[in-house]
C-alpha positions as protocol buffer text, in pm:
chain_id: "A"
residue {
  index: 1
  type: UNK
  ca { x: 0 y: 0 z: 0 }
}
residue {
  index: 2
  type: UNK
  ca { x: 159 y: 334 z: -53 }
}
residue {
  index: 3
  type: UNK
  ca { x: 116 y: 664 z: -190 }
}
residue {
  index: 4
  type: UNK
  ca { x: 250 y: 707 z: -517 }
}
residue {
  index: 5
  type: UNK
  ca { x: 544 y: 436 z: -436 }
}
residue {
  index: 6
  type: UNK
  ca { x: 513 y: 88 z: -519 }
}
residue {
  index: 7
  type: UNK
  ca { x: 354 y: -176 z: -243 }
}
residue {
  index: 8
  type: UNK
  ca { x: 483 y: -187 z: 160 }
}
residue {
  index: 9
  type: UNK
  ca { x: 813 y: -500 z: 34 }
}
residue {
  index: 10
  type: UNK
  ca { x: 821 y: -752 z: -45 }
}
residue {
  index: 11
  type: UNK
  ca { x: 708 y: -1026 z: 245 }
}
residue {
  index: 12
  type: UNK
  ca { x: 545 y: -739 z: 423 }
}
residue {
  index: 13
  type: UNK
  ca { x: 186 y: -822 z: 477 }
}
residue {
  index: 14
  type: UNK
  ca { x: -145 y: -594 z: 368 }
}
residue {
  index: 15
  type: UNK
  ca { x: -220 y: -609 z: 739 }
}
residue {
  index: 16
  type: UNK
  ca { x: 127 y: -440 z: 859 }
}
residue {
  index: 17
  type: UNK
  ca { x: 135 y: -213 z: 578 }
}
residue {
  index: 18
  type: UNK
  ca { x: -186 y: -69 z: 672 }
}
residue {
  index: 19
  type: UNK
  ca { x: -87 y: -30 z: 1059 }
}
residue {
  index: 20
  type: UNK
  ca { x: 208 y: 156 z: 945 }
}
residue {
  index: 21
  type: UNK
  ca { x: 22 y: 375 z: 715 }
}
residue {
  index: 22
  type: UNK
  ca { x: -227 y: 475 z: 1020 }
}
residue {
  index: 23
  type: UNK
  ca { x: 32 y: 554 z: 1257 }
}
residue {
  index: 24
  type: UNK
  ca { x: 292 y: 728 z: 1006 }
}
residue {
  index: 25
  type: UNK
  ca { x: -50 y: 939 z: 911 }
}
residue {
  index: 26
  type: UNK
  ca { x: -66 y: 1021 z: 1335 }
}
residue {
  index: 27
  type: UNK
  ca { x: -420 y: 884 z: 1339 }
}
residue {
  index: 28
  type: UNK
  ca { x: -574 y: 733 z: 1637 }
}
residue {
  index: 29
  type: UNK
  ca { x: -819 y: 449 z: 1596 }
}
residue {
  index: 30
  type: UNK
  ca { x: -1110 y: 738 z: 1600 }
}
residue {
  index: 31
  type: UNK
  ca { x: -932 y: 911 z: 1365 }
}
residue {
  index: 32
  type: UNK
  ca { x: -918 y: 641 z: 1100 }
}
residue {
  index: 33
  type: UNK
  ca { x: -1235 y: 514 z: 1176 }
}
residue {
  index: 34
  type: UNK
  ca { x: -1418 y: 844 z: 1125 }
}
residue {
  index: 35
  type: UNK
  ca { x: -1216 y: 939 z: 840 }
}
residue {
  index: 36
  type: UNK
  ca { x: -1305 y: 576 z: 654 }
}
residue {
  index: 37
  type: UNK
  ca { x: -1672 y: 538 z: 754 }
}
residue {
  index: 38
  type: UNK
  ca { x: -1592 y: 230 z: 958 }
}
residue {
  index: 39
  type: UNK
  ca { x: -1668 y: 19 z: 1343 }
}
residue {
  index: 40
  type: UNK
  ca { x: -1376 y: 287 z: 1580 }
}
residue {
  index: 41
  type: UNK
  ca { x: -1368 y: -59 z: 1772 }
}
residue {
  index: 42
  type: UNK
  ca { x: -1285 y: -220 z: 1452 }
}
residue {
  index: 43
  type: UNK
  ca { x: -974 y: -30 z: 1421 }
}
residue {
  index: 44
  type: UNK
  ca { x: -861 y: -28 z: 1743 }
}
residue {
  index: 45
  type: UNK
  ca { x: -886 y: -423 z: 1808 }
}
residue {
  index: 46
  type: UNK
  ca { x: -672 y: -438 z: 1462 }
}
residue {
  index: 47
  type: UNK
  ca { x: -412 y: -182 z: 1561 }
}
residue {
  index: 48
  type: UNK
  ca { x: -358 y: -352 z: 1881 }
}
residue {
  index: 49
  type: UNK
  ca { x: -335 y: -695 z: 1682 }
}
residue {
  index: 50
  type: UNK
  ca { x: -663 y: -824 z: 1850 }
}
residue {
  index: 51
  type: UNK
  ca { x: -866 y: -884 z: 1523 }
}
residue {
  index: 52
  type: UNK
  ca { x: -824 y: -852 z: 1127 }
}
residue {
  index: 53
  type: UNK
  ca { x: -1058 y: -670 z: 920 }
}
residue {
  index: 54
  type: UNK
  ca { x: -1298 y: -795 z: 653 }
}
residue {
  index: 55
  type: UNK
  ca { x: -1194 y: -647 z: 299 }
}
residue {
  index: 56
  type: UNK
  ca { x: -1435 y: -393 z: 264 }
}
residue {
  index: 57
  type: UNK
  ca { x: -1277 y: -233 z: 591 }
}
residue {
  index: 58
  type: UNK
  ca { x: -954 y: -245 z: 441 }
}
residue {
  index: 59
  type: UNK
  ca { x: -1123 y: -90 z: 81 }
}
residue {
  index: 60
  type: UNK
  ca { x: -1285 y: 159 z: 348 }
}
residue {
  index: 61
  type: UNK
  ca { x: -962 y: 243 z: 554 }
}
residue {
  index: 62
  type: UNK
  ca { x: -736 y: 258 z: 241 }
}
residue {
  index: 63
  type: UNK
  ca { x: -933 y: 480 z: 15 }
}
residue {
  index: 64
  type: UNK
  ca { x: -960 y: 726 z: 314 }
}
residue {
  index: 65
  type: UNK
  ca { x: -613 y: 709 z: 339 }
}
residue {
  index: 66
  type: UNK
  ca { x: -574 y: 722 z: -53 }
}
residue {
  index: 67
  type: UNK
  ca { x: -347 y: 418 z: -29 }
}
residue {
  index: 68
  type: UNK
  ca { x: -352 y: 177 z: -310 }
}
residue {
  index: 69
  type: UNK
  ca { x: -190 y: -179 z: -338 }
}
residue {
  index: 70
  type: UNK
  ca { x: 23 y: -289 z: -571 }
}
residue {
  index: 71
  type: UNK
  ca { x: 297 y: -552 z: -705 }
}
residue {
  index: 72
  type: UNK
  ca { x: 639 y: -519 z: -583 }
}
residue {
  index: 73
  type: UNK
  ca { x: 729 y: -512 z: -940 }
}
residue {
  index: 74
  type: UNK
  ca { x: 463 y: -227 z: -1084 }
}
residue {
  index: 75
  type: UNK
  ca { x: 722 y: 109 z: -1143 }
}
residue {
  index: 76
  type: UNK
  ca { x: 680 y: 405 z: -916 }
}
């Protein structure tokens, strides 16, 4: 997931990338949950590892974000 860059690495998961995206952003749980539409306890189980999302979070959270995912081998 990234912003204009290709995806997180290879052998990074979708999962970590999109932690790291919420925290390098500064957002809280509430934050990220208000911003994408989505559960705030949602979020914050899955930030603190508790719980994974269902895909249409993750659509939710990245396109709030305006993350995308792509191949390691798609150019920048």
């Amino acid at each position: 997931m990234s912003k204009g860059k290709t995806g997180p690495g290879k052998g990074v998961p979708v999962s970590t990338a999109l932690r790291n995206a919420i925290r390098d952003e500064g957002l809280t749980a509430y934050g990220a949950a208000k911003r994408a539409g989505v559960s705030v306890d949602a979020v914050q189980r899955f930030l603190n590892q508790q719980r994974g999302l269902t895909l249409a979070t993750v659509d939710k959270l990245a396109a709030a974000m305006q993350l995308t995912l792509c191949p390691d081998d798609w150019p920048a």
